[in-house]
C-alpha positions as CSV (number, residue, x, y, z in Angstrom):
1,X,0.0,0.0,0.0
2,X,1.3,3.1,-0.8
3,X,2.1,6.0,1.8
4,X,0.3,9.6,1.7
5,X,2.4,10.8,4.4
6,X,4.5,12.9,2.0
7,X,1.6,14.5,0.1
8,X,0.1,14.6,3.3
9,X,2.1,17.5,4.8
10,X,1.1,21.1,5.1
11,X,1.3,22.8,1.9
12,X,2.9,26.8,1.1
13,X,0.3,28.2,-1.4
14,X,2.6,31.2,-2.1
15,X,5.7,29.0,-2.4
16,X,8.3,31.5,-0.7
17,X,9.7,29.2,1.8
18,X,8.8,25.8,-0.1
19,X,7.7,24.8,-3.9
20,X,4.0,24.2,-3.9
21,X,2.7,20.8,-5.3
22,X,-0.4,20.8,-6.9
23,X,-2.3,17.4,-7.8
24,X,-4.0,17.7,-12.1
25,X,-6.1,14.4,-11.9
26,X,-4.6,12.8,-14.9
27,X,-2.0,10.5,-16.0
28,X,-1.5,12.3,-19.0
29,X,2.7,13.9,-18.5
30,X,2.2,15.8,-21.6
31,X,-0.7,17.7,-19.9
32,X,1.2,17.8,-16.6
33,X,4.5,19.7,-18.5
34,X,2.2,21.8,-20.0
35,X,0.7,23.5,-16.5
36,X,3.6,23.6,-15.2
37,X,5.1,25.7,-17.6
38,X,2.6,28.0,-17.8
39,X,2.7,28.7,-14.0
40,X,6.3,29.4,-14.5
41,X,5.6,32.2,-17.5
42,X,3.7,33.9,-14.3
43,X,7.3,33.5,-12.3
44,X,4.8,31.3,-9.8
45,X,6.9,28.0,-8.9
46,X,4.3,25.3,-9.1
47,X,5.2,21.9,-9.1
48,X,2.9,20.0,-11.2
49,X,2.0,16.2,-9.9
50,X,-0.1,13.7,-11.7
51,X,-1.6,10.4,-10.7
52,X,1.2,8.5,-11.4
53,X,2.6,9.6,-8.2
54,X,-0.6,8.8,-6.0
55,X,-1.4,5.0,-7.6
56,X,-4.3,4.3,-4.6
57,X,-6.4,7.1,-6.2
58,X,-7.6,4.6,-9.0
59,X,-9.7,5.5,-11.9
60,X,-12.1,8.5,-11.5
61,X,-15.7,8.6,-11.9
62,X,-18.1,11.3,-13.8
63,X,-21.1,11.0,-12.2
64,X,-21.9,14.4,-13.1
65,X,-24.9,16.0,-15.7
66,X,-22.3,19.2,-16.3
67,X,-18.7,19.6,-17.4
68,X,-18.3,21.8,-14.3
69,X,-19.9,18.7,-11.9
70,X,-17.3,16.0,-13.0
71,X,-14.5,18.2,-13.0
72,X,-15.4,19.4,-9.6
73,X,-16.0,15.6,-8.4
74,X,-12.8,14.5,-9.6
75,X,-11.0,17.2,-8.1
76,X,-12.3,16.7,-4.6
77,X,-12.6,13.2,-4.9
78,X,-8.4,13.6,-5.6
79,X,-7.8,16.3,-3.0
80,X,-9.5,14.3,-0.2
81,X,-7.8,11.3,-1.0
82,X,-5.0,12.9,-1.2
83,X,-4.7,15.9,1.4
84,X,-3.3,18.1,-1.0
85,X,-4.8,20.6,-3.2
86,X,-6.5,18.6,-7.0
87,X,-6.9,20.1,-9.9
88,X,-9.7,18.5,-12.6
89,X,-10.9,19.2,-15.9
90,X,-13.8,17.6,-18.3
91,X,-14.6,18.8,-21.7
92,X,-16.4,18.0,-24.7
93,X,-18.6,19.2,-27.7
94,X,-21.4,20.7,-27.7
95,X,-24.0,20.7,-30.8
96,X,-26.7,23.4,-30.7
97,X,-29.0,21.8,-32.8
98,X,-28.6,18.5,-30.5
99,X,-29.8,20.9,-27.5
100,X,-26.3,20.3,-26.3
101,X,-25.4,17.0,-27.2
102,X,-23.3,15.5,-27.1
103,X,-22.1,17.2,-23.6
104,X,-20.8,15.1,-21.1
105,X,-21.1,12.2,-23.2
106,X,-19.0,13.0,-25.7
107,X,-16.5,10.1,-25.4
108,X,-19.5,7.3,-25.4
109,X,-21.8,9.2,-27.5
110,X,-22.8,6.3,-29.3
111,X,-22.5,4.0,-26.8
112,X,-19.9,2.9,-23.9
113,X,-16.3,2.5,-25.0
114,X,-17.5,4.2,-28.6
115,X,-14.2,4.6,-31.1
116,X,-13.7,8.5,-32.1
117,X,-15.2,6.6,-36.2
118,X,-18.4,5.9,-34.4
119,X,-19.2,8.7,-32.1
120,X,-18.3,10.8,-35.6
121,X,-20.7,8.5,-37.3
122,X,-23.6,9.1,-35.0
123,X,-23.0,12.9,-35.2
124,X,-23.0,13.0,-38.4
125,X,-26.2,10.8,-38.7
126,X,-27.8,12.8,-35.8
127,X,-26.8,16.1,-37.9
128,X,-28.4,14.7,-41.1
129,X,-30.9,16.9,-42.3
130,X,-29.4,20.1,-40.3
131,X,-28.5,23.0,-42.7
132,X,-25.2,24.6,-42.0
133,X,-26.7,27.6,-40.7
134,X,-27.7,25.7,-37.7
135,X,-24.8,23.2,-36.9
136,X,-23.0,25.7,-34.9
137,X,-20.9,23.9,-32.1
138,X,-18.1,24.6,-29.4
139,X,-15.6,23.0,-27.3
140,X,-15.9,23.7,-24.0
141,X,-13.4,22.8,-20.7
142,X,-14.3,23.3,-17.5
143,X,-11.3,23.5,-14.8
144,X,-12.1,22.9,-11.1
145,X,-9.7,23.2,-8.1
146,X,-10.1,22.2,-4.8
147,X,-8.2,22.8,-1.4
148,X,-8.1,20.7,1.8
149,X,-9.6,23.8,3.2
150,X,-12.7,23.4,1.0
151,X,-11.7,26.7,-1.2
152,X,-12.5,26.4,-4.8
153,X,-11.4,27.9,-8.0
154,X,-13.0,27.5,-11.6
155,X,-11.9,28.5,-14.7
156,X,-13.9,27.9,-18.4
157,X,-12.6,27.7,-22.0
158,X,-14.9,27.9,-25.0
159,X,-13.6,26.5,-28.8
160,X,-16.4,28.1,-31.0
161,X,-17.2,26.4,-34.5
162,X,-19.3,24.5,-36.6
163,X,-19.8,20.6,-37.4
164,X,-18.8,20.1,-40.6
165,X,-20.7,17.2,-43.4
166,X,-17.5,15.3,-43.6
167,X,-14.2,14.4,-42.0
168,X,-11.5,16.3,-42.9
169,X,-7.5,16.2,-41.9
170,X,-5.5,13.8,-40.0
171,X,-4.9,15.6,-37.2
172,X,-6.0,15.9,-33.7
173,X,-8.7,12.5,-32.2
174,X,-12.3,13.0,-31.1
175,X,-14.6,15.3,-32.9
176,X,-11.4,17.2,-34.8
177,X,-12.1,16.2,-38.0
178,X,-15.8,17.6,-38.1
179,X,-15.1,20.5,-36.0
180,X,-14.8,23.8,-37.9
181,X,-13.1,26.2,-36.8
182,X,-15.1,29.7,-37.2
183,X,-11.9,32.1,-38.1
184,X,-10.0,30.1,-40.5
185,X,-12.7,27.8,-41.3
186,X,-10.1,24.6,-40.7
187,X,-11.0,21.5,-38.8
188,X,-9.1,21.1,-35.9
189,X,-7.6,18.0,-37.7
190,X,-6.4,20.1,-40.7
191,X,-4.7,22.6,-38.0
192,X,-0.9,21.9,-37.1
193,X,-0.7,21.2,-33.4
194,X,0.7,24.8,-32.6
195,X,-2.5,26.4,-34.1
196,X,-5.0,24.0,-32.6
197,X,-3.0,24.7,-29.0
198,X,-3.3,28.0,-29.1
199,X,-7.1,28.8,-30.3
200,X,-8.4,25.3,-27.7
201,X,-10.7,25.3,-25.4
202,X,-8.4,23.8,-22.8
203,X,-5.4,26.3,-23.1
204,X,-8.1,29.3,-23.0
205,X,-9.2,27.4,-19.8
206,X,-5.3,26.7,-18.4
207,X,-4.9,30.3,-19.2
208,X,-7.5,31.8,-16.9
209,X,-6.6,28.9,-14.5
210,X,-3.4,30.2,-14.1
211,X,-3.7,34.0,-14.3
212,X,-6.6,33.8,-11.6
213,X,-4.3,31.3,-9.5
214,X,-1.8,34.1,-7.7
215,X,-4.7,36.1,-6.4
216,X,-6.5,33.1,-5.6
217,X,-3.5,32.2,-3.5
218,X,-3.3,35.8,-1.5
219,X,-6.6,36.0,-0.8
220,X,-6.4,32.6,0.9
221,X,-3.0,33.7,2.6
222,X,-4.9,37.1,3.9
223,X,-7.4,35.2,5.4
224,X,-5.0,32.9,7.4
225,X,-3.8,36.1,9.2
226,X,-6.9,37.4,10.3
């Protein structure tokens, strides 16, 4: 069984006198390199752990009927396993025409353990007779953190587009290559990786994340010495 007692110990939110560790609920290292440098372009010293390094957290649930539900269950879920602050996110498309859909259930849209061909299948079936006037769509990524104090802090990212009649470009997984981009009117699969980073839903999201983080972090600190 592994041992908590390191993550375990009071944590420095400012990180003056010792690096802060903050907990992103995925195994994903790319992701994790990614948070952590963007924390550092704000001269904040973050470091960035994943759940590699906290094995008895197992697989995490999304129970949730909102992007902004599962991200906040996953964080907590980590956070109080965990003692340290968690860090969660959950995205997806959403389809105006669908009412929202797919949502939340974006990654089993056409049923559980759906490959990115079928779930792009259905959509396009479900999208069938939909002019493109009305297939207007977005990305959207919700952030949640969550302290051992109980202090949140949320941050949202929006991808606006269209859904497209066919799959286009090689590019990118999921719903890329029938997502069209509204400014250069690209799928994200036809974008190079730089583009598609830059205009995402998930580094507009990272972006507020981390610019609203500092103050986040004073505000908590003020209140301590009160």
């Amino acid at each position: 069984m592994a041992n908590f007692a390191r993550q375990k110990r009071p944590n420095n939110f400012s990180g003056r006198e010792e690096r802060m560790e903050l907990i992103l609920a995925t195994r994903n290292q790319g992701k994790i390199r990614e948070l952590e440098r963007m924390f550092r372009a704000l001269a904040f010293d973050v470091r960035i752990l994943g759940l590699d390094d906290f094995p008895e957290v197992g697989s995490l649930s999304e129970p949730g009927r909102t992007f902004f539900e599962n991200a906040l269950h996953k964080a907590s879920t980590v956070c109080r396993l965990t003692g340290q602050p968690a860090l969660a996110d959950d995205s997806g498309l959403e389809v105006d025409a669908l009412a929202g859909a797919p949502g939340v259930y974006s990654a089993r849209y056409s049923k559980e353990g759906a490959s990115d061909v079928e779930n792009n299948r259905k959509l396009l079936q479900d999208l069938a007779n939909t002019p493109r006037e009305h297939r207007t769509a977005r990305f959207r990524c919700q952030l949640v953190a969550c302290l051992p104090g109980g202090e949140t802090l949320s941050a949202e990212g929006t991808w606006e587009g269209w859904i497209g009649f066919e799959s286009k470009g090689d590019n990118g997984f999921g719903y890329d290559p029938l997502f069209i981009d509204r400014q250069t009117g690209l799928t994200a699969a036809q974008m190079p990786a730089e583009e598609k980073n830059s205009k995402s839903h998930r580094a507009k999201a990272l972006k507020r994340f981390v610019r609203a983080w500092p103050e986040f972090v004073r505000k908590l600190e003020k209140g301590k010495d009160l």
